[in-house]
C-alpha positions, 0 to 999 in steps of 0.5 A: 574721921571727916572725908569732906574735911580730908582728914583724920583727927586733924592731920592732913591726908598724905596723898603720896601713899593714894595713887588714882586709877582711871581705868576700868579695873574692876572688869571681870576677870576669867576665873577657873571653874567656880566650885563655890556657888553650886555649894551655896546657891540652895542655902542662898535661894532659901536665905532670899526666899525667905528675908533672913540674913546671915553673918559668918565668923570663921577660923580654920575654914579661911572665910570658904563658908562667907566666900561660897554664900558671896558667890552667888547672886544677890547676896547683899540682900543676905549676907550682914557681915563676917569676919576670920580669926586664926588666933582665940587671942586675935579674935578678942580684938577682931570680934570684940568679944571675949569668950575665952575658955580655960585651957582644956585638960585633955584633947576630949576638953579641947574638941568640947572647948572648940564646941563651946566657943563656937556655940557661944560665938554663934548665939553672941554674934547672932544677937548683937549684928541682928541677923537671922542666922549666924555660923561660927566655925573653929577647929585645928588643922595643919603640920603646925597644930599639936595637941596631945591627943588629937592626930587630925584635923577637925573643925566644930560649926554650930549655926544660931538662929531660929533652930540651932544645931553644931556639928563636929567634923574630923578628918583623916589627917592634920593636913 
């Protein structure tokens, strides 16, 4: 790719697929009560605080975890990258990391694998981006998640960096 040249391994831009727009459109629009920054901003002010970074990789939460941590002022000066993956199998291209388990025998092996994947994914990710902390969350929610065994919701989170620490969340429900 050669912006200058406008082109991409030799083939001319199609500029019918590019439309200009010289209007403001990136004026702030009004928003409904943020509930996102009140979450993040004591994590943010510590991340400032201190000169250390995060990056986010997210499954079931939606990229809600990255979004709160992007709410809050000044945070490129803490936020490196993220990324969200439905798929185990789509993460692989996403992510460029391979991590994939064997398939758990039962719904105990199932939450331990989610625990596993997320604490390797996290201590990987950490290492290979160079930021300070890293979250990895994945889990299984939804009327379209069966598993034998596993009746609600859950989600697995484990946090890399220089203390590390995963928990696993379950609800009351699979909605």
């Amino acid at each position: 790719w050669n912006p200058m040249a406008g082109s991409i391994i030799g083939q001319p831009v199609e500029n019918a697929l590019w439309r200009t727009v010289d209007e403001n459109v990136f004026r702030p629009a009004p928003a409904p009560e943020d509930r996102l920054a009140p979450i993040a901003e004591p994590a943010a002010a510590l991340l400032k605080s201190r000169g250390e970074t995060v990056a986010c990789f997210e499954a079931t939460s939606g990229g809600l975890v990255q979004a709160a941590l992007q709410s809050v002022g000044g945070a490129s000066s803490y936020i490196t990258c993220g990324a969200v993956c439905y798929s185990s199998r789509k993460a692989v291209a996403v992510l460029g990391s391979d991590l994939s388990l064997p398939r758990p025998a039962d719904a105990q092996a199932y939450l331990v694998s989610k625990q596993t994947w997320t604490q390797g994914l996290a201590r990987a990710k950490r290492v290979e981006v160079g930021c300070t902390w890293c979250l990895s969350e994945s889990g299984a929610c939804g009327p379209t998640f069966n598993y034998d065994g596993i009746t609600a919701g859950f989600t697995a989170i484990f946090v890399s960096g220089p203390v590390e620490k995963g928990i696993l969340l379950r609800a009351a429900s699979s909605d």
